[in-house]
C-alpha positions in Angstrom: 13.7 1.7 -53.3 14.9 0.4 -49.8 13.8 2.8 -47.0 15.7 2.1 -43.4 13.9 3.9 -40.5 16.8 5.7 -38.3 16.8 5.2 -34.3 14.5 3.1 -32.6 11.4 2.6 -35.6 10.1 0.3 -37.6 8.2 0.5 -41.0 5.3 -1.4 -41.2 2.5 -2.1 -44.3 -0.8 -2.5 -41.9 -3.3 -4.9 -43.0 -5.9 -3.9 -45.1 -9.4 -3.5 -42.9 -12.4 -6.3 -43.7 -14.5 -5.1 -46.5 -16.9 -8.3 -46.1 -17.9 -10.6 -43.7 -17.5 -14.2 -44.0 -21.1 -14.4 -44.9 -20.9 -12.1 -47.9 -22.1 -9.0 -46.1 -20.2 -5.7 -47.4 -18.8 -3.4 -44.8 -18.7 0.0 -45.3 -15.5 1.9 -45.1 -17.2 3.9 -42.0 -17.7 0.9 -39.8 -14.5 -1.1 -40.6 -12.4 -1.6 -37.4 -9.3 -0.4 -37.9 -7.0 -3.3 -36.8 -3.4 -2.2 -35.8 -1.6 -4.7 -37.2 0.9 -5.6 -40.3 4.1 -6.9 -41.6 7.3 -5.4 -40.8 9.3 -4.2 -44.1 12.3 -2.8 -42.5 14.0 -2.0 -38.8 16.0 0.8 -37.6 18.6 0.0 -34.8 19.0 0.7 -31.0 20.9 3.6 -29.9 23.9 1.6 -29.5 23.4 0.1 -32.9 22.4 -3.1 -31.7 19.3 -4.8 -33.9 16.2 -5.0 -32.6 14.4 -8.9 -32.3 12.4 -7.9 -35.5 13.0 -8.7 -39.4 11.4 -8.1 -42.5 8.2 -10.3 -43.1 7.1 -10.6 -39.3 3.4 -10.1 -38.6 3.1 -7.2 -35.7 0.5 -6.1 -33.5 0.9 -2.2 -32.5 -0.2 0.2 -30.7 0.4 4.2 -29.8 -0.5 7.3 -31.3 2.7 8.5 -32.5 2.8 6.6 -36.1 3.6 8.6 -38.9 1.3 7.4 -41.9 3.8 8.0 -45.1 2.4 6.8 -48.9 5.4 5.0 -51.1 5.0 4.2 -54.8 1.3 3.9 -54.2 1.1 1.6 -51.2 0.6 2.7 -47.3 2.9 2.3 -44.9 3.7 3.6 -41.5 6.7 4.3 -39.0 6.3 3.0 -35.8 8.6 3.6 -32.7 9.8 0.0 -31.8 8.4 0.6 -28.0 5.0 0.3 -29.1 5.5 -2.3 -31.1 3.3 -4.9 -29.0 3.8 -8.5 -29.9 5.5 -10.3 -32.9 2.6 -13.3 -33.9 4.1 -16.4 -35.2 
């Protein structure tokens, strides 16, 4: 199934929270931080129908309260708006 976000979003799979430490220590689900970032699956367009500077496979951070948490063949994703969209890491 290929799912294109309309307007300015952008579909992203976070990244799974730490369960352990690097020591071996378990983390329960209750103190896991909750890191806002994740791979880009697929970009919308601008208004004008320009692209926007991202692609499928870049690692995001992001930010905002506006995403929309959606569930897709049994994996977690979520729509973004592209302005908070903070920083593409390479």
């Amino acid at each position: 199934m290929t799912i294109i976000p309309i307007g300015e979003r952008v579909l992203i799979r976070p990244k799974e929270a730490e369960e352990k430490t690097k020591s071996g220590i378990y983390i329960p689900e209750t103190a896991q931080e909750k890191k806002k970032e994740g791979t880009v699956v697929s970009v919308g367009t601008r208004d004008d129908g320009t692209a926007l500077p991202l692609k499928p496979g870049d690692h995001v951070i992001y930010g905002g309260y506006s995403a929309d948490k959606v569930e897709i063949e049994s994996e977690n994703y979520v729509f973004v708006p592209f302005k908070d969209v903070l920083a593409k890491i390479e």
